[in-house]
Rosetta silent file (secondary structure, phi, psi, omega in degrees, C-alpha in Angstrom):
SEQUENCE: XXXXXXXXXXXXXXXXXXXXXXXXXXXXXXXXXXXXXXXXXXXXXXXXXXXXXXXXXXXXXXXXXXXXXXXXXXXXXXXXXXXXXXXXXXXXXXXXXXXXXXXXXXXXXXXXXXXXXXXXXXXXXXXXXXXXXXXXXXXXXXXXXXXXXXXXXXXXXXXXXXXXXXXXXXXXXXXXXXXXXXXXXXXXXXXXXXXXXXXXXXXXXXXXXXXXXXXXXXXXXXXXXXXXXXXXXXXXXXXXXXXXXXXXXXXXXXXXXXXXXXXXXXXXXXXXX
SCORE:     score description
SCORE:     0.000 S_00000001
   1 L     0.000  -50.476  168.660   -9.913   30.940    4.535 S_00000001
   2 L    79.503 -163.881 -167.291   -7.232   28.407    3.528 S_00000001
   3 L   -89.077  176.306  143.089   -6.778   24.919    4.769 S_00000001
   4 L   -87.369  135.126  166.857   -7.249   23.208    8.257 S_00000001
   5 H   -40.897  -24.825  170.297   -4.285   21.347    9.898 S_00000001
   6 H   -91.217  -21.784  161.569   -5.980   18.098    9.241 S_00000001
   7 H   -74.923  -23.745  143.367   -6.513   18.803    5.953 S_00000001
   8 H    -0.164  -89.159  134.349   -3.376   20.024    5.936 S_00000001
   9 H   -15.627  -40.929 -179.083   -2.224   16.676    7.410 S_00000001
  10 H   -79.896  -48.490 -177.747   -4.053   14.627    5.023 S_00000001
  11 H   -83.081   -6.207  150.356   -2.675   16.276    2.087 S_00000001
  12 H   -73.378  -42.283 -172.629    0.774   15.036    3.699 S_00000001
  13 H  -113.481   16.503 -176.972    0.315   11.901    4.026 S_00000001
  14 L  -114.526  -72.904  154.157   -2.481   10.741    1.317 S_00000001
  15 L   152.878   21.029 -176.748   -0.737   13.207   -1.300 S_00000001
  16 E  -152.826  152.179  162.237   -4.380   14.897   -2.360 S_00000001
  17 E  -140.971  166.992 -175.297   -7.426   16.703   -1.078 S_00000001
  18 L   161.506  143.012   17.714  -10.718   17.283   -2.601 S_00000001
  19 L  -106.342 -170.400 -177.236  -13.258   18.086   -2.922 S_00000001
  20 L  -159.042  122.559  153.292  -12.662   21.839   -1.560 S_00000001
  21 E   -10.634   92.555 -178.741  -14.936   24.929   -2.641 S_00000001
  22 L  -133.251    7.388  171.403  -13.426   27.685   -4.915 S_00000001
  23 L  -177.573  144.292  154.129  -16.952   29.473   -6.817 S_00000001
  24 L   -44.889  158.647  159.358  -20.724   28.696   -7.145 S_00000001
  25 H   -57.293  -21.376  157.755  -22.012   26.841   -9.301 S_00000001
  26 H   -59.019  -57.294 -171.171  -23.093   29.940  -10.847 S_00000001
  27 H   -68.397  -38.184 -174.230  -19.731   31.479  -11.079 S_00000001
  28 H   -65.413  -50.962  176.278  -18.764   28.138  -12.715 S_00000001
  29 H   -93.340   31.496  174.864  -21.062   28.240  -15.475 S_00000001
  30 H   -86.360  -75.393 -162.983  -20.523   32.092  -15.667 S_00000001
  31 H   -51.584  -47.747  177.714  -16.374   30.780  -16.381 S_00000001
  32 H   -39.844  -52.366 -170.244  -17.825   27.715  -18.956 S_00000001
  33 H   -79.712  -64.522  167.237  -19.731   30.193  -21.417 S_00000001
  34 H    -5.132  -83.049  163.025  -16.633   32.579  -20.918 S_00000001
  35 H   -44.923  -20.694  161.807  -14.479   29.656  -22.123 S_00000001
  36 H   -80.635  -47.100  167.216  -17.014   28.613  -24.856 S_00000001
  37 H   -53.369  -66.824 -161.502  -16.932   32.481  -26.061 S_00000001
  38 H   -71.107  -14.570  176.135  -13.495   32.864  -26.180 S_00000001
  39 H   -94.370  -53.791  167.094  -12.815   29.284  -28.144 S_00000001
  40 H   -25.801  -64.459 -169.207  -15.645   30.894  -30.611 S_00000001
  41 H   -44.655  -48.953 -144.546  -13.779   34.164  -30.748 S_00000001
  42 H  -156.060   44.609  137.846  -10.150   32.908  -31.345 S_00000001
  43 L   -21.565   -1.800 -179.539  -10.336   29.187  -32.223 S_00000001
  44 L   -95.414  -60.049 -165.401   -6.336   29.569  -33.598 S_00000001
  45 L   -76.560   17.575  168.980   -5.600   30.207  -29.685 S_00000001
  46 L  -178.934   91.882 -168.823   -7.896   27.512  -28.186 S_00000001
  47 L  -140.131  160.000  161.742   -8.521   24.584  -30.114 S_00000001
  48 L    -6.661  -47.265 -162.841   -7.406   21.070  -29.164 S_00000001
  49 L   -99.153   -2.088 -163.959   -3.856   20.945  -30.112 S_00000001
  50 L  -132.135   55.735  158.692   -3.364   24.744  -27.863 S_00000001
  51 L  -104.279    5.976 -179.395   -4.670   24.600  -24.012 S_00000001
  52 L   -89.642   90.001  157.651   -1.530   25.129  -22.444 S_00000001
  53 L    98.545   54.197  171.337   -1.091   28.091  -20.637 S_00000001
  54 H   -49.153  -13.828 -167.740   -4.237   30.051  -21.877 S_00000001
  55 H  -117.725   52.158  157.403   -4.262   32.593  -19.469 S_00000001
  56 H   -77.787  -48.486 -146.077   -0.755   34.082  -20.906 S_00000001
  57 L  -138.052   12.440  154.912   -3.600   35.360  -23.563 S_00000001
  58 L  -139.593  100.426 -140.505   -6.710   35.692  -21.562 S_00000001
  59 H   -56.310  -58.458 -173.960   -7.372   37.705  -18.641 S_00000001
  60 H   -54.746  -36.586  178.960  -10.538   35.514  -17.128 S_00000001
  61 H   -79.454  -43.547  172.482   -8.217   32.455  -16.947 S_00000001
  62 H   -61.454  -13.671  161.506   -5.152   34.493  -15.173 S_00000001
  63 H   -92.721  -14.776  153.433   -7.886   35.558  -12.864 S_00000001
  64 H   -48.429  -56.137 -179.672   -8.726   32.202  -12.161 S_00000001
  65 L   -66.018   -7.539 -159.496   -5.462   31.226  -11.582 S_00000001
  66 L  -115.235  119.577 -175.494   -5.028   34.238   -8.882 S_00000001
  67 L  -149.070  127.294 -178.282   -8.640   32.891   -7.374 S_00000001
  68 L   -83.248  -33.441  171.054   -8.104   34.061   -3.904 S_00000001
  69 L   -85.164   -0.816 -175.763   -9.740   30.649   -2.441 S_00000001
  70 H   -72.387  -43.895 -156.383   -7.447   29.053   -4.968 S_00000001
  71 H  -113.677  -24.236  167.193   -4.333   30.675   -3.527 S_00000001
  72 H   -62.461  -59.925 -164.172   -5.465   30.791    0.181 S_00000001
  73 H   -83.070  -14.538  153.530   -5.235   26.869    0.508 S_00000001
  74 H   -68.925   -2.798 -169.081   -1.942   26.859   -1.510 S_00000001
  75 H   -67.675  -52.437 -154.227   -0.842   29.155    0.717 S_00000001
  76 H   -79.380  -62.259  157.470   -1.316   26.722    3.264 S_00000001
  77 H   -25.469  -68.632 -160.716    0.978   23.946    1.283 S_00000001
  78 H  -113.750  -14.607  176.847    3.557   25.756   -0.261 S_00000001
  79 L   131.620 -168.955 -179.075    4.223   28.693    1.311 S_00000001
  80 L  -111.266  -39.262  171.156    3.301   32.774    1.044 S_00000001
  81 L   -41.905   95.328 -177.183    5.667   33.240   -1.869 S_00000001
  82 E  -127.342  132.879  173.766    3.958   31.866   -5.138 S_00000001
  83 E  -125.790  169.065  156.612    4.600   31.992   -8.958 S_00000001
  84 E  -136.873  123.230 -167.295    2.857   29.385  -11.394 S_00000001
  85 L   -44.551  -74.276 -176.436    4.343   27.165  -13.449 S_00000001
  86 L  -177.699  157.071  142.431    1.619   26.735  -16.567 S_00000001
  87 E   -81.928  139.897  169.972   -1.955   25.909  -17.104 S_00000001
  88 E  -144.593  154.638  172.079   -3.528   23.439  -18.893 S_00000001
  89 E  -117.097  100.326 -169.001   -6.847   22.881  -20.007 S_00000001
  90 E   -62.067  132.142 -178.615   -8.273   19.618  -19.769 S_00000001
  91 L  -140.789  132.342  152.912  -11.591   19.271  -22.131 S_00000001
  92 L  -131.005  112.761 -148.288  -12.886   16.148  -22.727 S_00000001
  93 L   -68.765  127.278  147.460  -15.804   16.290  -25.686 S_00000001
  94 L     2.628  124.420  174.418  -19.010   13.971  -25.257 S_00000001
  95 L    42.375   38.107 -166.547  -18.510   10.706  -25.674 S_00000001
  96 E  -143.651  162.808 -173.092  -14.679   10.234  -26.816 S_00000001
  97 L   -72.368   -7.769 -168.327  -11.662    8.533  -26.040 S_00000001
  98 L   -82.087  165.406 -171.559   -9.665   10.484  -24.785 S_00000001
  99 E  -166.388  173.654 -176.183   -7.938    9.934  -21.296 S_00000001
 100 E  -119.391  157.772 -160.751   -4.597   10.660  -19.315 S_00000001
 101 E  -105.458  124.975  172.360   -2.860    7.414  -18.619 S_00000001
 102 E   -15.107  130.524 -176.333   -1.680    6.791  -14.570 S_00000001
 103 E  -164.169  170.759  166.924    1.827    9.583  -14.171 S_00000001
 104 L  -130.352  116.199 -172.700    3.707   11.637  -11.913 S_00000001
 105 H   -54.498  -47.575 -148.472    4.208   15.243  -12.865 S_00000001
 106 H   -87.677    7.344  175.232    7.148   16.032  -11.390 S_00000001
 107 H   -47.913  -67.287 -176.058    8.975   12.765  -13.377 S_00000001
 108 L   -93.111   19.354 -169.695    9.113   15.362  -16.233 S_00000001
 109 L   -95.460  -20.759  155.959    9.049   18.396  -14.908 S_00000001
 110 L    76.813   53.678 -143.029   12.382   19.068  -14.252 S_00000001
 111 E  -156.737  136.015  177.988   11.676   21.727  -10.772 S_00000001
 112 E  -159.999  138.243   16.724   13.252   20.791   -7.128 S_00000001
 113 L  -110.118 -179.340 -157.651   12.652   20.378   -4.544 S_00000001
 114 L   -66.682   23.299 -176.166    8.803   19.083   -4.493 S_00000001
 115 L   -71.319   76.341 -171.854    7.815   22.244   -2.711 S_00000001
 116 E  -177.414  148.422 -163.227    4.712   22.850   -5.740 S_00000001
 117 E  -133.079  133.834 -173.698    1.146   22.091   -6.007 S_00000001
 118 E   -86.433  134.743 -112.164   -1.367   21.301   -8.601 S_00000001
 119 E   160.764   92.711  177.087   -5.012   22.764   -8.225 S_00000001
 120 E   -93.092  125.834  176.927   -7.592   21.084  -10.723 S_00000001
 121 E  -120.638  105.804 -172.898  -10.566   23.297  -10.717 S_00000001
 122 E   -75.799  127.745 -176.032  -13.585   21.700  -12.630 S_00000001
 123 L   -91.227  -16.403  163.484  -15.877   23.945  -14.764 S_00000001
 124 L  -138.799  151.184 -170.676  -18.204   21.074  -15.463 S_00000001
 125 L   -43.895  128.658  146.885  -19.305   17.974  -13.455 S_00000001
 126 E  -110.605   67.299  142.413  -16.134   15.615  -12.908 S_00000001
 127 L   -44.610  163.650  176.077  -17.299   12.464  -12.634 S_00000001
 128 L   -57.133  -71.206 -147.904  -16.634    8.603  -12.504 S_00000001
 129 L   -72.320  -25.108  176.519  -18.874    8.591  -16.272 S_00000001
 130 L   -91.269    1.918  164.242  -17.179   11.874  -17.525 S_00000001
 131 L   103.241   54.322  164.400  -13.685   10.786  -16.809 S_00000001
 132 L   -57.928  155.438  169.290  -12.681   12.718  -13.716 S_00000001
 133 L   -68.536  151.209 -135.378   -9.267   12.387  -12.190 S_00000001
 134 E  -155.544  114.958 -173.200   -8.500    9.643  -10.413 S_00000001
 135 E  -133.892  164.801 -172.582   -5.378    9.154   -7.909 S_00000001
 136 L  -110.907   80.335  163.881   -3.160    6.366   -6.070 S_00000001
 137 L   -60.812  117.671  177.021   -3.129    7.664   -2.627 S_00000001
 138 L   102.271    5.760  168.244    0.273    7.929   -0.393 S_00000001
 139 H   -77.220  -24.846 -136.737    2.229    6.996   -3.841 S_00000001
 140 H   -60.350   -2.982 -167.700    3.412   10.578   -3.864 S_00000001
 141 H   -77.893  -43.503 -155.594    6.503    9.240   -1.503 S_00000001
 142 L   -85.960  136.049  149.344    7.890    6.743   -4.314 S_00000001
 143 L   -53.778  124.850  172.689    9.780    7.616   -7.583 S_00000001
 144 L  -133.869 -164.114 -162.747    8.651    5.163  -10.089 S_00000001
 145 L  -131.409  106.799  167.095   10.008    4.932  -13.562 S_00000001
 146 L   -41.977  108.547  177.730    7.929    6.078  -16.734 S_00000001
 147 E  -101.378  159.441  178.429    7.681    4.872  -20.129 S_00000001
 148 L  -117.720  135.800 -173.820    6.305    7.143  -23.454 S_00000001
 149 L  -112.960  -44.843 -176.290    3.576    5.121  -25.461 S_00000001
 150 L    64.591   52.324  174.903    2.548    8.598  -27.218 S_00000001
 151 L   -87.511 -174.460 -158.840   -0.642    7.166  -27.844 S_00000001
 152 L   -65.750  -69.381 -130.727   -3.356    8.909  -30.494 S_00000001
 153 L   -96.562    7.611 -179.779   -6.327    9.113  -27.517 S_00000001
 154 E   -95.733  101.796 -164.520   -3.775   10.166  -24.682 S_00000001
 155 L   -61.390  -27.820  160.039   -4.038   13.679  -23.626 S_00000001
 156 L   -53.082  133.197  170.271   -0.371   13.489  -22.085 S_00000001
 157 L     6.789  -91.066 -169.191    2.483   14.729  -23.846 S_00000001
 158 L  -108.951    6.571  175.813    4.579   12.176  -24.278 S_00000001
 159 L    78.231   19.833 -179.207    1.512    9.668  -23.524 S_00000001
 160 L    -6.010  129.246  149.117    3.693    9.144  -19.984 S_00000001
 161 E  -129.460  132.294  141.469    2.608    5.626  -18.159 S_00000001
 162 L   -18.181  144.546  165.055    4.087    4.300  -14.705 S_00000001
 163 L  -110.469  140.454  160.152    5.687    1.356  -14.408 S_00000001
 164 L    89.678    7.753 -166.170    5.825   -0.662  -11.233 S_00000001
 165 L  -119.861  121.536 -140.147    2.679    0.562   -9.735 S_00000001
 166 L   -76.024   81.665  172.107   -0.909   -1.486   -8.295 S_00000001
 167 L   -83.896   58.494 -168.567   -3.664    0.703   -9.953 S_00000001
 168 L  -112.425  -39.011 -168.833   -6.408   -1.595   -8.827 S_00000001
 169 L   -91.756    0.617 -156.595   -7.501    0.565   -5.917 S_00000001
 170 L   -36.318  168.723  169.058   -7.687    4.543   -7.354 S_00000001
 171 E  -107.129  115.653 -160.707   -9.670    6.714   -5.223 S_00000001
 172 E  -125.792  124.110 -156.258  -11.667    8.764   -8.103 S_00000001
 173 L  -104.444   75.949  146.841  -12.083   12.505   -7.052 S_00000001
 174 L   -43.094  158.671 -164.092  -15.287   14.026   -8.202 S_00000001
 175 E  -146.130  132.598  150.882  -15.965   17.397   -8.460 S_00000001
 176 L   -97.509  171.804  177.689  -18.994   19.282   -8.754 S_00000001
 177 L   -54.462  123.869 -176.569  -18.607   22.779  -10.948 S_00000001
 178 L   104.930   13.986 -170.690  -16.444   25.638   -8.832 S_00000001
 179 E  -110.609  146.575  123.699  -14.940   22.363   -6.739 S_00000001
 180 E   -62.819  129.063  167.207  -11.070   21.618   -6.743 S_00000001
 181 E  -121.987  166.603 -179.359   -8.982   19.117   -6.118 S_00000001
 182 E  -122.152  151.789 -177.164   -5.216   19.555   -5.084 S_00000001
 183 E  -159.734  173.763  176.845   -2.692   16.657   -5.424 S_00000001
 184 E   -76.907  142.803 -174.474    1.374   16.393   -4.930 S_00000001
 185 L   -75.387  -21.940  155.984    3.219   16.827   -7.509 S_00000001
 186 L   -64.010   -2.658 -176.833    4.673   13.234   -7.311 S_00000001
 187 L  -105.941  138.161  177.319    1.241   11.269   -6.686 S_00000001
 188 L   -56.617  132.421  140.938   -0.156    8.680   -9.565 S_00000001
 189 E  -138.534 -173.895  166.339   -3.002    9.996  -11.262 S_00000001
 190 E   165.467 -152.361 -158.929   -4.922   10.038  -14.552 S_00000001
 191 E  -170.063  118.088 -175.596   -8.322    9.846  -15.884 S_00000001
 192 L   -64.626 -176.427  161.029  -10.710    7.506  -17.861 S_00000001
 193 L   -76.473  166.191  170.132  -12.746    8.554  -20.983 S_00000001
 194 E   -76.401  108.786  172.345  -15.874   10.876  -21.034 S_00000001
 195 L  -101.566   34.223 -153.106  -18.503    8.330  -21.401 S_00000001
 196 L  -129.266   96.157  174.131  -21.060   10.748  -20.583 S_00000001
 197 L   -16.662  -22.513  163.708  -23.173   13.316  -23.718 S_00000001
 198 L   -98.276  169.045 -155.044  -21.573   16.227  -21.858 S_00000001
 199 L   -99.789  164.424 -162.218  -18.333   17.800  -22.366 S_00000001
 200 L  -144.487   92.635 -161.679  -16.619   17.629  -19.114 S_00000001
 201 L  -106.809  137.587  168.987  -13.966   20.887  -18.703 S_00000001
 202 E  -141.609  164.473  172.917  -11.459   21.226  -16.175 S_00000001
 203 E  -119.234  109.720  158.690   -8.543   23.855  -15.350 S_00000001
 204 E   -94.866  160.984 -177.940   -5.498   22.952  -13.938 S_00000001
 205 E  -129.618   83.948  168.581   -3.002   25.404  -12.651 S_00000001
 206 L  -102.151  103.509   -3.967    0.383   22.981  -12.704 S_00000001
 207 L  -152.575  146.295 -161.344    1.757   24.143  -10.203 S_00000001
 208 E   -79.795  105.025 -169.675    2.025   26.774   -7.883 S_00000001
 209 E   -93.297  135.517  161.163    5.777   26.860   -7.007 S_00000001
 210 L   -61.712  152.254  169.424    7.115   27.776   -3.516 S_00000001
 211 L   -52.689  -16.286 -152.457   10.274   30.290   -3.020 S_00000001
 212 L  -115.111  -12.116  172.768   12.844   27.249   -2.743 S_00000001
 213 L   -81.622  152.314  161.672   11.864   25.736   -6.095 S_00000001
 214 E  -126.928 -163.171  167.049   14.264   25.871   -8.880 S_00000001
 215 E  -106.700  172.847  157.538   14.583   24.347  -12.313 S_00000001
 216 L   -86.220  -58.894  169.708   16.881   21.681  -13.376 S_00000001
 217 L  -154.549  160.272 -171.289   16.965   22.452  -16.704 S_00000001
 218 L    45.796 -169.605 -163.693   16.199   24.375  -19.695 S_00000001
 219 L  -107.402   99.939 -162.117   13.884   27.556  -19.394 S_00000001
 220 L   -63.482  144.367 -165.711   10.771   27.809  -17.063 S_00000001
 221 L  -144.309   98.932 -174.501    8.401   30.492  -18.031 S_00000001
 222 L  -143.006  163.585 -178.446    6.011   31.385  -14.796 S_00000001
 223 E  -122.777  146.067 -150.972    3.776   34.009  -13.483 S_00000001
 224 E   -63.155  147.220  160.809    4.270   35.994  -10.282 S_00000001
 225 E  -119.744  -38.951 -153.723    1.163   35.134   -7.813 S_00000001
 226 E   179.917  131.565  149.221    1.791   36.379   -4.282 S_00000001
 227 L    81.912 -161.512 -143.520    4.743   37.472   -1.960 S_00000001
 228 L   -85.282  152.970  130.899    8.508   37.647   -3.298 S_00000001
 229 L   -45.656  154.188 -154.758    9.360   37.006   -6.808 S_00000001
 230 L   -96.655 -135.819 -170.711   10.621   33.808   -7.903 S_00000001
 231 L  -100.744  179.098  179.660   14.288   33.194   -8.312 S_00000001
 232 L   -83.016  -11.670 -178.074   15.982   34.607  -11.182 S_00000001
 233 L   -65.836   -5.310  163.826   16.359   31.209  -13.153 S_00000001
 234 L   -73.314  133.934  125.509   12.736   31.919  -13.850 S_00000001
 235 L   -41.078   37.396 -162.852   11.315   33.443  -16.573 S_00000001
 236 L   -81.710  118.046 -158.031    8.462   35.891  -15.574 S_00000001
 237 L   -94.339  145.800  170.579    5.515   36.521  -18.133 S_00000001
 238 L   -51.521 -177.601 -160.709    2.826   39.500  -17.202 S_00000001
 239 L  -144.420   95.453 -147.302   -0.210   38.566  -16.456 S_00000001
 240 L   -72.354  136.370 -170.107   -2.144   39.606  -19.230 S_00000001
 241 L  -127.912   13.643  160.012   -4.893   42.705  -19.116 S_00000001
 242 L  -143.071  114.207 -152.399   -6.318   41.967  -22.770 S_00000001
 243 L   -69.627  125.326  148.565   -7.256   39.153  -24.349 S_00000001
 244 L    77.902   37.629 -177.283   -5.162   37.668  -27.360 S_00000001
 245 L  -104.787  130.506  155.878   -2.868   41.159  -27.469 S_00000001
 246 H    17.842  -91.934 -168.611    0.261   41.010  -29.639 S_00000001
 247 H   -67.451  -18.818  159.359    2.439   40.450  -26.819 S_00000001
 248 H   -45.135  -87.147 -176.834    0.275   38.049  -24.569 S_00000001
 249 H   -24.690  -34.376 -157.309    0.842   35.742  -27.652 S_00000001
 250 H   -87.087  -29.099 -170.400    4.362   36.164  -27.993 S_00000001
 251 H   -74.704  -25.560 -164.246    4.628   35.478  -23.913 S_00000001
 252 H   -75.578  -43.096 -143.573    2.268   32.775  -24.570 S_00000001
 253 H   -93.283  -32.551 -179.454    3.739   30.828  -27.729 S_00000001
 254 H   -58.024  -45.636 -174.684    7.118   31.630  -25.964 S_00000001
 255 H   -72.942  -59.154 -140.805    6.394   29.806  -22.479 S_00000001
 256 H   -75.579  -30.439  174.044    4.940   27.253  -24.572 S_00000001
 257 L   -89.630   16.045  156.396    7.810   25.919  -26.685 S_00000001
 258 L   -92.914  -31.585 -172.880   10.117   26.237  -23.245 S_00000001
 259 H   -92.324  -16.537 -151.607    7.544   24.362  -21.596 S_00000001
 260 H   -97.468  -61.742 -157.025    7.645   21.371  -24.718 S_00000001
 261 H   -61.930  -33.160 -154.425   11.393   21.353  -24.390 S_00000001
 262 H   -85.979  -73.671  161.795   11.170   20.676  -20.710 S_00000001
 263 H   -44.487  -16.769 -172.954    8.854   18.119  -20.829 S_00000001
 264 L  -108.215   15.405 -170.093   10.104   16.079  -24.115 S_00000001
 265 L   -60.028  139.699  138.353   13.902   16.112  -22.778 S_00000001
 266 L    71.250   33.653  164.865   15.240   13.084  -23.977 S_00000001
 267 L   -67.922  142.726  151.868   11.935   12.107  -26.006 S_00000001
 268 L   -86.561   -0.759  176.132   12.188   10.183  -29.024 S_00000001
 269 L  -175.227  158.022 -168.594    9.439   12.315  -30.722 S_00000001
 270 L  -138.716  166.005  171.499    7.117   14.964  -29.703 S_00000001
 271 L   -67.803 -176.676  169.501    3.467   16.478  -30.432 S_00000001
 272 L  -109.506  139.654  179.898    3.215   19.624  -32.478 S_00000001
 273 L   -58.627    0.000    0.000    2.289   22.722  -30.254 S_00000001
């Protein structure tokens, strides 16, 4: 089905849309116990300190990311050509601190030009009290300049904050479960804590790169979606048909320390994978 021209529009000049339809609510909490199984199963591959580009090693999440209403309205963005970049899995547990601090992805991502799209799909209510994302519309035009606090309760990297920016106003994009939001890769966001008794799971797929992106540096590790292959400076990992098999891992743990390097360039200290 894909976008409309005004949403289209909108997502030009506000730098986000949401919320926009991608499974029932059924289907959603079909994909939660699916993601509660599979952290049972194989707690070494999905535990806290590991959510980054799970579906390298699990099948349900690489079919997520190929989610046909998922890839219809990026379609509509970015182009017919698509690869993706990495996954991450946002969790935030009942009642804890944790929270992503106001950023711009594409400060560190080190991928030009800004042809790429982000797709947050929430598997449980994202709310104002469970710490949903939260955006600065229409920053996505400005560059602003980043500092690393690398705090404890900061689900970011390098604990990333903006400098220079008004964050008085956010627009804070609920979601119910099977809803999306989409955002630029340049527009402030972030996210309070879960102040809520439920655990409040979301999937992003950061970001569905157009034919004309390239890297900058070091070595991008992405997986073919739709249309042409991506350039050759890419890396391209299978798309995994068994969960947690030998080489899924290796594609997995591989993209993941390529993806570390890319992000911590010119870090004074980094997490542990």
């Amino acid at each position: 089905m894909g976008l409309t021209s005004e949403q289209v529009d909108r997502y030009r000049t506000d730098g986000w849309l949401a919320p926009l339809d991608v499974m029932t609510p059924a289907e959603a909490a079909l994909l939660a116990n699916r993601l509660e199984d599979a952290e049972a199963a194989h707690p070494e591959h999905l535990h806290a300190s590991n959510r980054n580009n799970a579906h390298l090693t699990f099948p349900f999440l690489a079919d997520l990311a190929n989610h046909p209403a998922i890839i219809d309205a990026v379609r509509c963005l970015v182009g017919e050509d698509l690869s993706l970049w990495s996954t991450v899995l946002f969790i935030k547990e009942p009642n804890s601190s944790a929270f992503v601090s106001w950023h711009q992805d594409a400060h560190y991502m080190a991928l030009e030009p800004d042809n790429f799209v982000t797709a947050w799909v929430a598997v449980t209510p994202s709310t104002l009290d469970t710490g949903c994302v939260s955006v600065l519309p229409g920053t996505h035009t400005t560059r602003f300049s980043h500092s690393d606090t690398f705090a404890d309760d900061n689900i970011l990297t390098r604990g990333q904050q903006v400098e220079g920016v008004d964050t008085s106003n956010p627009v804070h994009l609920e979601l119910e479960p099977g809803q999306m939001s989409l955002h630029h890769p340049w527009l402030v966001h972030g996210s309070q804590p879960n102040r809520s008794n439920h655990r409040r799971v979301g999937v992003a797929m950061q970001a569905y790169l157009g034919r004309d992106v390239r890297p900058l540096r070091g070595r991008h590790h992405v997986m073919h979606i739709a249309g042409e292959l991506p350039a050759p400076a890419f890396h391209v990992a299978l798309r995994p048909t068994e969960t947690c098999s030998p080489s899924g891992v290796e594609a997995r743990s591989a993209a993941n320390h390529a993806f570390a390097d890319v992000l911590y360039d010119g870090a004074v200290q980094r997490r542990s994978l």
